[in-house]
C-alpha positions as CSV (number, residue, x, y, z in Angstrom):
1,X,-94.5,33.7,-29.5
2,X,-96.1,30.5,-27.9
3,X,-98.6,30.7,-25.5
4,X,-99.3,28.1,-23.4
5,X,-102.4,27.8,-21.2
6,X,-103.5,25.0,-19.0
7,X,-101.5,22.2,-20.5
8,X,-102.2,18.7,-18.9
9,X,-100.9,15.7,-20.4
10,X,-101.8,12.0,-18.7
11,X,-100.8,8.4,-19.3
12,X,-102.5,5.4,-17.8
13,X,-100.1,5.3,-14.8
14,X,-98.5,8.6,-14.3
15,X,-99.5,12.4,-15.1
16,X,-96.6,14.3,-16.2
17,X,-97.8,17.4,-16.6
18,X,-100.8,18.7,-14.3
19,X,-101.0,22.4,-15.3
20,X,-98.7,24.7,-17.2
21,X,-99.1,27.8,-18.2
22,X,-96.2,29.7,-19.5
23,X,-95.3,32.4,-22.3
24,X,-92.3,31.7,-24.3
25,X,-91.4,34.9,-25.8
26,X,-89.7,35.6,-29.7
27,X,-85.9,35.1,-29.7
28,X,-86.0,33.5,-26.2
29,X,-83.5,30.8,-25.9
30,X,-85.1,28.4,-22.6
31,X,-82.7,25.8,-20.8
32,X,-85.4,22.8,-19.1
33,X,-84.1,20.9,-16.4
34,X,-85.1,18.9,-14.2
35,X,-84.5,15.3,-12.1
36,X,-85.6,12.5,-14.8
37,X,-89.3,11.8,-15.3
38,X,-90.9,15.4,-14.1
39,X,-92.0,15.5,-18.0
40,X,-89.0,17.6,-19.2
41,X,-89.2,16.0,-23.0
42,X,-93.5,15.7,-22.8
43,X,-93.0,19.6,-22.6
44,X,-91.2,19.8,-25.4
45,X,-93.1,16.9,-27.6
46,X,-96.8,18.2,-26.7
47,X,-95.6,21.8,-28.4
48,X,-95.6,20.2,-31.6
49,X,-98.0,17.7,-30.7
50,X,-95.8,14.5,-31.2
51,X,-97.3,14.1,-27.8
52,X,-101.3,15.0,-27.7
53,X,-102.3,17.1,-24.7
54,X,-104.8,16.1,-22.5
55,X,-106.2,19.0,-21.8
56,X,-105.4,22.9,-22.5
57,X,-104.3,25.0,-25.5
58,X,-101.1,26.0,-26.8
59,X,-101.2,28.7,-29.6
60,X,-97.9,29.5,-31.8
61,X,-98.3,32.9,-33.3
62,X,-102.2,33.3,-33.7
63,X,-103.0,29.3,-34.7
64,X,-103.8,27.3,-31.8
65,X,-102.6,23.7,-32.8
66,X,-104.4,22.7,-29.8
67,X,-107.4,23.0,-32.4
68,X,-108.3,20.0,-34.8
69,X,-109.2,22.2,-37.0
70,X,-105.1,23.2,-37.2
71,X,-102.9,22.1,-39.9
72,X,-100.7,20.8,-37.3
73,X,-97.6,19.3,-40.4
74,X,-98.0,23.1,-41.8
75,X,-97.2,24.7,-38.0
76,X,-94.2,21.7,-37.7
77,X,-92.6,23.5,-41.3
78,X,-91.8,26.4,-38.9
79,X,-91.1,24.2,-35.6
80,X,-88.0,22.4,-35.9
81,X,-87.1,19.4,-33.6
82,X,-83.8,17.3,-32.6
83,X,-83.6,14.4,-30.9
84,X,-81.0,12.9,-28.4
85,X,-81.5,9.5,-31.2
86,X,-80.6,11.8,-33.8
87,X,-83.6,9.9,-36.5
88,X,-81.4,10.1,-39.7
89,X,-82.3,8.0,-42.5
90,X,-79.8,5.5,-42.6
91,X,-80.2,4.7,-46.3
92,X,-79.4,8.0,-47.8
93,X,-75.9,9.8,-47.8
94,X,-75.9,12.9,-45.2
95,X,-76.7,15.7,-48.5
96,X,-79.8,13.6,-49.1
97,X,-81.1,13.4,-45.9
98,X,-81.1,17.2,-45.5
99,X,-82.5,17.9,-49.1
100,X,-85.7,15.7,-48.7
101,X,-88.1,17.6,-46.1
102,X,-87.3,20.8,-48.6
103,X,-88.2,18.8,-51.6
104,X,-90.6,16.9,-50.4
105,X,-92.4,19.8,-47.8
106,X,-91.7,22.9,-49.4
107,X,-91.2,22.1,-52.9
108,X,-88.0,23.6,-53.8
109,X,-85.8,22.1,-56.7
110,X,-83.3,19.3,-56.8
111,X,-80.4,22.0,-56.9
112,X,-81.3,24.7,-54.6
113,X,-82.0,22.1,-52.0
114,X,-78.8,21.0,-53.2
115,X,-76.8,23.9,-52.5
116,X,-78.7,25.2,-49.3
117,X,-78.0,21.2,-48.0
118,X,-73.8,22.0,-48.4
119,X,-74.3,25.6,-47.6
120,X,-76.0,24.5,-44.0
121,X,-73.4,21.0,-43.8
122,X,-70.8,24.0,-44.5
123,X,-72.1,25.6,-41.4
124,X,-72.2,22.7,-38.8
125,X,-68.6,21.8,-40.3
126,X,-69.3,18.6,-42.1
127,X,-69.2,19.5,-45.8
128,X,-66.5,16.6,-46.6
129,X,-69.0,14.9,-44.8
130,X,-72.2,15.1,-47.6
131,X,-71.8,12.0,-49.5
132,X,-71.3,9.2,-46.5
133,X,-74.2,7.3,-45.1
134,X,-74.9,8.1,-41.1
135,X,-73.5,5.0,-40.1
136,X,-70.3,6.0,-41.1
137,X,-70.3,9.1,-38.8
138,X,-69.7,9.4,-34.7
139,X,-72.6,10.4,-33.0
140,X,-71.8,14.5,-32.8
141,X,-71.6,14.5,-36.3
142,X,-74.6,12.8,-36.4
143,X,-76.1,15.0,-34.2
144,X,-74.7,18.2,-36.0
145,X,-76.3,17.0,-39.8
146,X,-80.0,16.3,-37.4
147,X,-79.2,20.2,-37.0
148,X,-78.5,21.5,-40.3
149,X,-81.5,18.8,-41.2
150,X,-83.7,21.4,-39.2
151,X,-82.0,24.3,-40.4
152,X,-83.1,23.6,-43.9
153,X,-86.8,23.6,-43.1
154,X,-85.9,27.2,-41.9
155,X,-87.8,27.2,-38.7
156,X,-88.7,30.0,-36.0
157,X,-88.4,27.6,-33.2
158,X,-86.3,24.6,-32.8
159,X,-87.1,22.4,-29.8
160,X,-84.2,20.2,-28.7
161,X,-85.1,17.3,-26.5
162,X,-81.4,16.1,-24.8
163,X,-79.1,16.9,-27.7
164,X,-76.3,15.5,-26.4
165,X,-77.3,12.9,-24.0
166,X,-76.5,10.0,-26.2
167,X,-72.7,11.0,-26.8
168,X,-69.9,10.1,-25.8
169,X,-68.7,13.1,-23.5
170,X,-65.5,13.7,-26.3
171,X,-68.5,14.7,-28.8
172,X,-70.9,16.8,-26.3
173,X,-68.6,19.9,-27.2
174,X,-68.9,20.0,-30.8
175,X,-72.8,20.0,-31.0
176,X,-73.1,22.4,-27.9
177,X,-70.9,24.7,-29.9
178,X,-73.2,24.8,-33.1
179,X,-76.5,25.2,-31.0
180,X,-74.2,28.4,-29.3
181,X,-74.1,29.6,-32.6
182,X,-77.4,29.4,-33.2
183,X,-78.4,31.0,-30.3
184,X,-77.0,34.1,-31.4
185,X,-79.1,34.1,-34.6
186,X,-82.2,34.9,-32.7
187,X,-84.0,31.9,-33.0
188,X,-86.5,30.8,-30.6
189,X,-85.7,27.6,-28.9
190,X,-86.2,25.6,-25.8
191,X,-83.5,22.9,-24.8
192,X,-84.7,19.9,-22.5
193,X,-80.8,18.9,-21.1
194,X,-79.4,17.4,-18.3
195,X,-75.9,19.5,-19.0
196,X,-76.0,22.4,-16.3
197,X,-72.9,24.2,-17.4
198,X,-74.6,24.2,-21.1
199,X,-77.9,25.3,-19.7
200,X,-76.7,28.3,-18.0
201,X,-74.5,29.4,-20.1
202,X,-76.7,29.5,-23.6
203,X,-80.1,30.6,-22.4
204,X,-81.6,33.6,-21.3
205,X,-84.5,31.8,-18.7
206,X,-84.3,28.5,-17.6
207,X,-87.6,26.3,-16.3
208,X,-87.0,23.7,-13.6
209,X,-89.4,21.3,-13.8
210,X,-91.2,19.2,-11.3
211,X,-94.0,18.8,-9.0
212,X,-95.8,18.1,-12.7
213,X,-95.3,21.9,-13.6
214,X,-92.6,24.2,-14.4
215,X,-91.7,24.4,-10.2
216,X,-89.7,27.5,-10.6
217,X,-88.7,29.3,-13.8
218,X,-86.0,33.0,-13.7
219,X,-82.6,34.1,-15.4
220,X,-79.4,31.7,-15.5
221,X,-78.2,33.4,-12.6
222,X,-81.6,33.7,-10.4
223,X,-81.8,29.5,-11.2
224,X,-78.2,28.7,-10.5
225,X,-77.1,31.1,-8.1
226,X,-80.4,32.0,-6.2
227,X,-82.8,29.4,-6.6
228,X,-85.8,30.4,-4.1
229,X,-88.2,26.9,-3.9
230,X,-87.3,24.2,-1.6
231,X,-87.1,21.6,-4.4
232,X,-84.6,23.8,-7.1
233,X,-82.4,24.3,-3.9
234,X,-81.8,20.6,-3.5
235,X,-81.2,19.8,-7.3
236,X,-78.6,22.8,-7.8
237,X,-77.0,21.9,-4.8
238,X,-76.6,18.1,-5.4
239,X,-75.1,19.1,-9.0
240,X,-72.4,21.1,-7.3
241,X,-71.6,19.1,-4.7
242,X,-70.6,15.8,-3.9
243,X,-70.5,14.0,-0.6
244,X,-70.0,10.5,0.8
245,X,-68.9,8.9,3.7
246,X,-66.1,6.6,4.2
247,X,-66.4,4.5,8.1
248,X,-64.9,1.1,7.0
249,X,-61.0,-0.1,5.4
250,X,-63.2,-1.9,3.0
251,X,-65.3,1.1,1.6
252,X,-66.2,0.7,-2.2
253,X,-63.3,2.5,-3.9
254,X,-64.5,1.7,-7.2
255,X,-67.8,3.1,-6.8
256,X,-66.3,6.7,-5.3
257,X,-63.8,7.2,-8.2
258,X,-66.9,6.2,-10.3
259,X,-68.6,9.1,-8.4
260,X,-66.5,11.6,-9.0
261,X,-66.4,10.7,-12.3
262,X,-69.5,11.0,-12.7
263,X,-69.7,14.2,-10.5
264,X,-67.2,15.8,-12.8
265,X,-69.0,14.8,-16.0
266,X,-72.2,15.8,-14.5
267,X,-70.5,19.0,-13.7
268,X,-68.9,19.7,-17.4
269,X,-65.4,19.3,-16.1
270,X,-62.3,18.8,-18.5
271,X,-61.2,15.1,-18.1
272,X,-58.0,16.5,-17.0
273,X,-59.5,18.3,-13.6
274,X,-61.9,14.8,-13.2
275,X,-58.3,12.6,-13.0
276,X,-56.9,15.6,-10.8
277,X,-59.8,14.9,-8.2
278,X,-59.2,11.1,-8.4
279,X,-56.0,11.8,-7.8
280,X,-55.9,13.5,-4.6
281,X,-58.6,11.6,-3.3
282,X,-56.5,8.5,-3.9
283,X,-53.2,9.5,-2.5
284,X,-54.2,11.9,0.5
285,X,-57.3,9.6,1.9
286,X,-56.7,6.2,0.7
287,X,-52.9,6.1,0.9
288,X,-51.9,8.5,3.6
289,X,-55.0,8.9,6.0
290,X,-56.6,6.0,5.3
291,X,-54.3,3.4,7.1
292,X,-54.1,5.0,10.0
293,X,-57.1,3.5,11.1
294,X,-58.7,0.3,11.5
295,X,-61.8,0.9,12.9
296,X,-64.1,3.2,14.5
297,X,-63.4,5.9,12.4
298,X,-65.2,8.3,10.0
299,X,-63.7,10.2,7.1
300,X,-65.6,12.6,5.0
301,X,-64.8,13.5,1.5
302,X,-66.9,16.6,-0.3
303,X,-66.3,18.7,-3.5
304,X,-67.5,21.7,-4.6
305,X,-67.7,23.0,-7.8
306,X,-67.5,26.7,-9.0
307,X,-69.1,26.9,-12.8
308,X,-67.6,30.9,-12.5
309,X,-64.3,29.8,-11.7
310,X,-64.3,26.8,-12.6
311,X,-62.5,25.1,-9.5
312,X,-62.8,22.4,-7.5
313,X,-62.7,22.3,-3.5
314,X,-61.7,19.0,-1.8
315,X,-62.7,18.5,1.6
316,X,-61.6,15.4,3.5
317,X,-62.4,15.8,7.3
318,X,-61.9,12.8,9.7
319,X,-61.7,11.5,13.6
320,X,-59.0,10.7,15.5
321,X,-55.5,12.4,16.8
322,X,-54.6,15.6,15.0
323,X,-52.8,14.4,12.0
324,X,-51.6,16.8,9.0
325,X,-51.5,14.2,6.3
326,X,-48.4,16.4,4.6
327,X,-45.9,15.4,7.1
328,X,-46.6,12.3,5.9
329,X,-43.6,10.1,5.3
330,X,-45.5,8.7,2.2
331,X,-43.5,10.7,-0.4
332,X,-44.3,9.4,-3.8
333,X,-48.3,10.3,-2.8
334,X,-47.0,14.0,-1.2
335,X,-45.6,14.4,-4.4
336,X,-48.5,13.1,-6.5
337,X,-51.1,15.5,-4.6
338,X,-48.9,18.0,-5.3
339,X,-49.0,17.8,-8.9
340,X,-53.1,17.5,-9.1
341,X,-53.9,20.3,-6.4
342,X,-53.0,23.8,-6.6
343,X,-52.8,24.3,-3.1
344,X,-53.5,21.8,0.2
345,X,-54.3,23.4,3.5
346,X,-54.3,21.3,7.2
347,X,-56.2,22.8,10.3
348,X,-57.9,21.6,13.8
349,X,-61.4,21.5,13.8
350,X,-63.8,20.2,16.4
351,X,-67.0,19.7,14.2
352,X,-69.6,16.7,15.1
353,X,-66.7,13.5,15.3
354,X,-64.0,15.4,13.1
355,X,-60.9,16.7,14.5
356,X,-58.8,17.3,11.8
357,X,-59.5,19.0,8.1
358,X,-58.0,19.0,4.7
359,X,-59.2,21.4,1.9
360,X,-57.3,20.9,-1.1
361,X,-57.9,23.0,-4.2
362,X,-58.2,21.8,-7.9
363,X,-58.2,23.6,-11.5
């Protein structure tokens, strides 16, 4: 169990954290979130003390390590830590970077760190892996040996500050997949991550952070589906939804496929549903509703998100005479949107300046 009471942690120009007091439970598995810079990873770093508090106490088991009087690199044996930079040692093959904390920390022989190294490499699926050098690895393998690494300290709580933020979004999967497995091991761990999908689905509470504090703190669901503070609201809503404004022929098209993209990614889409987005926003607004203006005009494209479901809800509204853009003559782009939406639906609506509403829906 960890107990923390009172924690404050200052810098010269910012306070991160202003008072936290919070009881992590054995076996609980916590997702942190957050916008950036409401101290998400000086959580996480002032439990083990790679950050030093300043002020309060927090007490793993019975020791507080908020104590100099604690053998703080004797608590760390049992408090594992990964980072999003992944800190191998670049001059020793992937075996020997896992067997040197057990050597070196807990003293055990040349051979059964040898054999516990492949046995844990074995686990994270990079065994064919234990004799190249880190630089010779992506960066979710490298994050998956900075794992077993961990593992081979055999800790009771692993603190993971972004795992996955420095991949490329092909590699996210694989080293979400072998913290999942962890997870079921009962393991206490606490995951700072900007991945939403990932933090609802492996933990069992999740902390939003901000306001120097955890802001609000519940289950998955209570977080995601029924967030209850002002601010919590406003971040779970702008994850799932994405909204802009189009009013000019010139608009920057660029930057909105960009959004979405990033909206998709943000979002844990498949690349496949992201590209099915682009697609209907491209042929529906830009090539079929688009130039029937020139200007005075306003066009609004939003998408929602279901993580349940996972589907995707277009919604392009716009001004003007009532126009169903599917009696377009523009067949190539009908044809197109067809393809990338499972269904598109046209109605009236008299709503602020929009007239006329298209809601197309995307797996």
């Amino acid at each position: 169990m960890i107990r923390i009471e009172h924690l404050r942690k200052e810098y010269s120009n910012v306070t991160p954290l202003k008072d936290v007091t919070v009881t992590i439970n054995d076996g609980d598995v916590i997702s942190v979130i957050g916008p950036s810079g409401t101290g998400k990873s000086t959580f996480i770093r002032c439990l083990n003390l790679l950050e030093k508090p300043t002020s309060g106490e927090i007490w793993v088991d019975d020791i507080c390590i908020t104590d100099k009087k604690c053998n703080i690199n004797k608590v760390r044996q049992k408090m594992g830590m990964v980072f999003q930079s992944f800190n191998l040692f670049n001059h020793m093959t992937v075996i020997k970077n896992i067997m040197a904390a057990p050597m070196n920390l807990l003293k055990k022989s040349k051979e059964e760190a040898y054999e516990e190294g492949m046995q844990l490499l074995r686990a994270v699926g990079l065994a064919d892996k234990a004799l190249n050098y880190p630089d010779e690895l992506s960066g979710g393998q490298k994050q998956r040996v900075a794992i077993a690494r961990t593992l081979a300290m055999h800790p009771d709580i692993i603190l993971f500050d972004e795992p996955t933020s420095a991949l490329d979004p092909t590699m996210v999967g694989e080293v979400q997949a072998v913290i999942r497995e962890l997870a079921g091991r009962g393991l206490t761990m606490i995951i700072v991550t900007h991945e939403m999908r990932f933090a609802r689905e492996i933990a069992n509470r999740v902390f939003y952070m901000d306001e120097g504090g955890i802001y609000e703190e519940g289950t998955p669901e209570e977080i995601f589906e029924r967030p209850v503070r002002e601010k919590t609201i406003r971040f779970i809503k702008h994850i799932k939804v994405f909204e802009v404004d189009i009013t000019s022929v010139d608009f920057d098209f660029i930057g909105l496929v960009s959004g979405l993209e990033e909206f998709g990614r943000r979002n844990q889409m498949s690349q496949k549903a992201i590209n099915k987005l682009q697609t209907v926003f491209e042929e529906l607004c830009v090539q079929i509703i688009l130039p029937r203006f020139s200007d005075g005009f306003r066009i609004n494209i939003s998408v929602e998100y279901s993580q349940d479901d996972e589907t995707a809800v277009m919604q392009i509204k716009y001004t003007g005479e009532a126009f169903d853009p599917q009696n377009s003559e523009n067949l190539i782009s009908l044809k197109l949107v067809k393809n990338a939406a499972e269904s598109v639906v046209y109605s009236e609506i008299a709503e602020e300046d929009f007239t006329n509403l298209v809601t197309a829906k995307i797996i």
